[in-house]
C-alpha positions in Angstrom: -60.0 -77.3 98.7 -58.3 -80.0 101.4 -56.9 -79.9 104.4 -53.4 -81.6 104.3 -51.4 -81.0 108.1 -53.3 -78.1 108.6 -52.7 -76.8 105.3 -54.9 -75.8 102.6 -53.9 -77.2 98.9 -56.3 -77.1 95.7 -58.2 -80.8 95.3 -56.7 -80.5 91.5 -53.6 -79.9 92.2 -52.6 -81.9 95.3 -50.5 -85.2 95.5 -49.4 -87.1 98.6 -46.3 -87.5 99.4 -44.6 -90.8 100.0 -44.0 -92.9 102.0 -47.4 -93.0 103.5 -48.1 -95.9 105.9 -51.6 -95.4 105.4 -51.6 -96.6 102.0 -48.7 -98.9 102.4 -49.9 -100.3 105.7 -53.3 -99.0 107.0 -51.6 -97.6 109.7 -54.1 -95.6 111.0 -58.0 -94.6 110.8 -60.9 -92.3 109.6 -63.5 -90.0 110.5 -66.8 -89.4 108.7 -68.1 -86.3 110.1 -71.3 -83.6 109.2 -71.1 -79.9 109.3 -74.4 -78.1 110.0 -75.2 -74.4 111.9 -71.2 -73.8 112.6 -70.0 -77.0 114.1 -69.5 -80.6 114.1 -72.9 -82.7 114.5 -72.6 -85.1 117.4 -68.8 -83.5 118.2 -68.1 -85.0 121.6 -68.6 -88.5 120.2 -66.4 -88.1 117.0 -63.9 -86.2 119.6 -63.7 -89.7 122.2 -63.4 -91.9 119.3 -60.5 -90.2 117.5 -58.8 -90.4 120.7 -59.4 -94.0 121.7 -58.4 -95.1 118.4 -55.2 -92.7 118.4 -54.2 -94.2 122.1 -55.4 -98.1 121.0 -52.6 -97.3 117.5 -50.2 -95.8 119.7 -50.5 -92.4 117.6 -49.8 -89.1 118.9 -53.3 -86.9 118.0 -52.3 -83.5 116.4 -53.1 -80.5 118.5 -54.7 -79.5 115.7 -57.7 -82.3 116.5 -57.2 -83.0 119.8 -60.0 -80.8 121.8 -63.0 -80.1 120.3 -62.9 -76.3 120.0 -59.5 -77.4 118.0 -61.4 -80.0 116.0 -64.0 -77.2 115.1 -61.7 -74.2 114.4 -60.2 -77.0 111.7 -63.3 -78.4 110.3 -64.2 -74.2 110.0 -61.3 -73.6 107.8 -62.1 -76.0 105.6 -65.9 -75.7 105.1 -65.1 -72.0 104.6 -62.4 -72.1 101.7 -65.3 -74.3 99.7 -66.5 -72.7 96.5 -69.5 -73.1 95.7 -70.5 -72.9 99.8 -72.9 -75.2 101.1 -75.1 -75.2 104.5 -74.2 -78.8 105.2 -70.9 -80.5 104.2 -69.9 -84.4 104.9 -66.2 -84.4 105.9 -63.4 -87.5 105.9 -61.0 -86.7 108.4 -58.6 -89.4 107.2 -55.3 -89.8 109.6 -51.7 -92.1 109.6 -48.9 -92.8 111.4 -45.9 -90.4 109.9 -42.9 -91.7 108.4 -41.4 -94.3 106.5 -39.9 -98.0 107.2 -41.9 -101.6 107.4 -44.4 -103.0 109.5 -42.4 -101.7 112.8 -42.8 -97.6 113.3 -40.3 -95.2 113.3 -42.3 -92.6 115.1 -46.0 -92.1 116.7 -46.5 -88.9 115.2 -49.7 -88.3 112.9 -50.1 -87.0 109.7 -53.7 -86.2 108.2 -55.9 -85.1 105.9 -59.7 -83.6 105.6 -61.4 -83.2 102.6 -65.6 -82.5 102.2 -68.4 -82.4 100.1 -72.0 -81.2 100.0 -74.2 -83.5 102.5 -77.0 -85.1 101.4 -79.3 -87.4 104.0 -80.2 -90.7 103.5 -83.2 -91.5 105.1 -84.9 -93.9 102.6 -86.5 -96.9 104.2 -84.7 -100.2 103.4 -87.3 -102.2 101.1 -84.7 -105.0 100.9 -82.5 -106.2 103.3 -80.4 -109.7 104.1 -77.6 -111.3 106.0 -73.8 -111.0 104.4 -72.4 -114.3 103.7 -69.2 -113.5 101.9 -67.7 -111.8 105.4 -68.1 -112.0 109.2 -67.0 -109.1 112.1 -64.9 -110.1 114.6 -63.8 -108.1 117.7 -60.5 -106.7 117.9 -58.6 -104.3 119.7 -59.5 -102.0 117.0 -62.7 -103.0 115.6 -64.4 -100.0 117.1 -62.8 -97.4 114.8 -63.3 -97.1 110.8 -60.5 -97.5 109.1 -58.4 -101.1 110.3 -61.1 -103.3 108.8 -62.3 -101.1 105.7 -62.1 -104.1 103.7 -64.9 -106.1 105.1 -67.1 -103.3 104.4 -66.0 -103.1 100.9 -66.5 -106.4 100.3 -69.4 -106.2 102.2 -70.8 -103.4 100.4 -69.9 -105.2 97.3 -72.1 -108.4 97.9 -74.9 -106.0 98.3 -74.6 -104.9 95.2 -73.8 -108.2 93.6 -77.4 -109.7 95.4 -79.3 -106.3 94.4 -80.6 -105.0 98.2 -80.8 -102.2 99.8 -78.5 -103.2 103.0 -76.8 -106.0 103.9 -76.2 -106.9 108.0 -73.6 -108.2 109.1 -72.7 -111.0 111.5 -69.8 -112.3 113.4 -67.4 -115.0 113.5 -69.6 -116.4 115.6 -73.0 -115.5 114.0 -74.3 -112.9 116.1 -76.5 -109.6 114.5 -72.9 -107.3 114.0 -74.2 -104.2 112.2 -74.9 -102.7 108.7 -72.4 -102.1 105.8 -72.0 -99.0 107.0 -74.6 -98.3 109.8 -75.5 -99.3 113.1 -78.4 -101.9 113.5 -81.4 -101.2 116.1 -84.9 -103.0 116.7 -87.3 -102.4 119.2 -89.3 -105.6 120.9 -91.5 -105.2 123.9 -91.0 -101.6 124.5 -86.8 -101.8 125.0 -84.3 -101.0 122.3 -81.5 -103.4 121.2 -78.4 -102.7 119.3 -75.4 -105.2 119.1 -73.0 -105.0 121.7 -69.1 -103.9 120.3 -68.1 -107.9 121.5 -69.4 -108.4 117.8 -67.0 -106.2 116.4 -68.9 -104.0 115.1 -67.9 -100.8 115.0 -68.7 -98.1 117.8 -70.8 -95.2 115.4 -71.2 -91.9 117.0 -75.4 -92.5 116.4 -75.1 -95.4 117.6 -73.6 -94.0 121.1 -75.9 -90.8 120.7 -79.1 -93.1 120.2 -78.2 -95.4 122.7 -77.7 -91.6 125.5 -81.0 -90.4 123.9 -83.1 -93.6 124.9 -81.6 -93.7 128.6 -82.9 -89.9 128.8 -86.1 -90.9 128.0 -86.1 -93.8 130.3 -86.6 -96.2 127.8 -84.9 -99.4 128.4 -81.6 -100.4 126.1 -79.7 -103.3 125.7 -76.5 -104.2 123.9 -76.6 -107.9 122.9 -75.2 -110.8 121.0 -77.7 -112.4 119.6 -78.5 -114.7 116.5 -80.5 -113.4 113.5 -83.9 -115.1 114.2 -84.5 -112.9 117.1 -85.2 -109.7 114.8 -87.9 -111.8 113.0 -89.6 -111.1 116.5 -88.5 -107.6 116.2 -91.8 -104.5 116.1 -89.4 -102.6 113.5 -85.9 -102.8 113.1 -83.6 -99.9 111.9 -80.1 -98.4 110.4 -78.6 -95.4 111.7 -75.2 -93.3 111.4 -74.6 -89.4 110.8 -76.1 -89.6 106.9 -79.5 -90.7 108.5 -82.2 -93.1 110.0 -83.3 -96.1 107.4 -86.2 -97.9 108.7 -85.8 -101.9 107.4 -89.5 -102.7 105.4 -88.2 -106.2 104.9 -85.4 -108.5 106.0 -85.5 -111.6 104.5 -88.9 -113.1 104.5 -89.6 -110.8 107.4 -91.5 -107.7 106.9 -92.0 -104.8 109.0 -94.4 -101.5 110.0 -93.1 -98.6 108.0 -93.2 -96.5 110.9 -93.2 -97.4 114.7 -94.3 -94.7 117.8 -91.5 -95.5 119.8 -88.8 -94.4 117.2 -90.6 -91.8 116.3 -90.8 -90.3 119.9 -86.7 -91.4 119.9 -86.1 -89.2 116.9 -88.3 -86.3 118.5 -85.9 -86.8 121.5 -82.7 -86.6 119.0 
């Protein structure tokens, strides 16, 4: 079962209507979310995001999804009309700007949809791991959300493939450490933990933010850089992270790493 305007329809017997300026245009933006114990994992992040990148697109959030008790009534319904049920579920909240016409909008109203499958973590260290050199990030007014730049990750994602790794990272126009295909890139040097800043364009995860809270709780010093990729060869270990899991890089490039490192550990004992 899917979601469609609030709406439940059957997955085999549902078609979207047209127009739809998210397919013609890619007017608008995602949401990859997890359900575990009743709610939405990391909620209050996925919550500010949606409504930065509604404001930044000049949409008009559905009441529906605009508060988080809203958000979680919604993301309820859906998990609960799933057959066979599952304890965890990984849900696309996908959502565009309603309406026909060309590149110039008729209206700011949203339309969306939220469909979910069974969750499975991925948490398997990286054993392979290089730089992308078929596409670069660059910052953007909406460079933070998922959904205006998909293609870079695709195309991204499919060098990966092409060269046979594990993960690629990314860099930026101007060849600063970005991010992963589809992760958020940490390291940890002389007891302080990095992370790109978003001036790379890359975009602004919900682990990424919840990581970067967690670390300041703990006292542990953090910094959001731009910086060039030889600085993670002087990296103690360097990691990926977003809502499927934490992925501990073994080797990137000629560059290899400690499988496991005290200070993340006592990180994702803080998580």
């Amino acid at each position: 079962m899917l979601l469609f305007n609030g709406h439940l329809h059957s997955e085999a017997e549902f078609t979207l209507p047209l127009p739809n300026r998210g397919l013609f245009f890619n007017d608008g933006f995602f949401e990859t979310m997890v359900w575990e114990a009743g709610t939405v994992r990391y909620l209050p992040y996925h919550l500010a995001r949606m409504q930065q990148a509604a404001a930044v697109l000049g949409l008009a959030l559905p009441a529906a999804l605009a508060t988080a008790e809203a958000l979680t009534t919604i993301v309820s319904r859906l998990i609960s009309a799933q057959v066979p049920y599952s304890a965890e579920y990984r849900v696309r909240l996908q959502l565009w700007r309603g309406g026909g016409g060309l590149y110039t909008p008729a209206t700011d109203a949203a339309e969306w949809l939220a469909t979910s499958q069974p969750f499975q973590p991925h948490n398997t260290p990286i054993n392979s791991c290089g730089f992308a050199e078929t596409v670069r990030t660059q910052a953007s007014a909406v460079s933070f959300c998922k959904g205006p730049n998909a293609l870079t990750y695709v195309l991204a994602a499919r060098e990966r493939q092409q060269r046979g790794l594990d993960e690629l990272l990314l860099l930026d126009v101007a060849g600063h450490v970005a991010e992963g295909v589809a992760a958020a890139v940490f390291w940890v040097r002389d007891g302080q933990l990095f992370t790109p800043a978003l001036e790379t364009g890359c975009v602004a995860g919900v682990r990424r933010a919840h990581l970067l809270q967690v670390a300041r709780q703990m006292g542990l010093p953090t910094q959001e850089v731009q910086c060039h990729p030889d600085e993670l060869q002087q990296a103690e270990t360097v990691f990926t992270a977003n809502v499927a899991g934490i992925r501990v890089v073994q080797q990137l490039g000629t560059t290899r790493y400690p499988s496991e490192h005290t200070l993340l550990q006592q990180l994702l004992q803080a998580e």
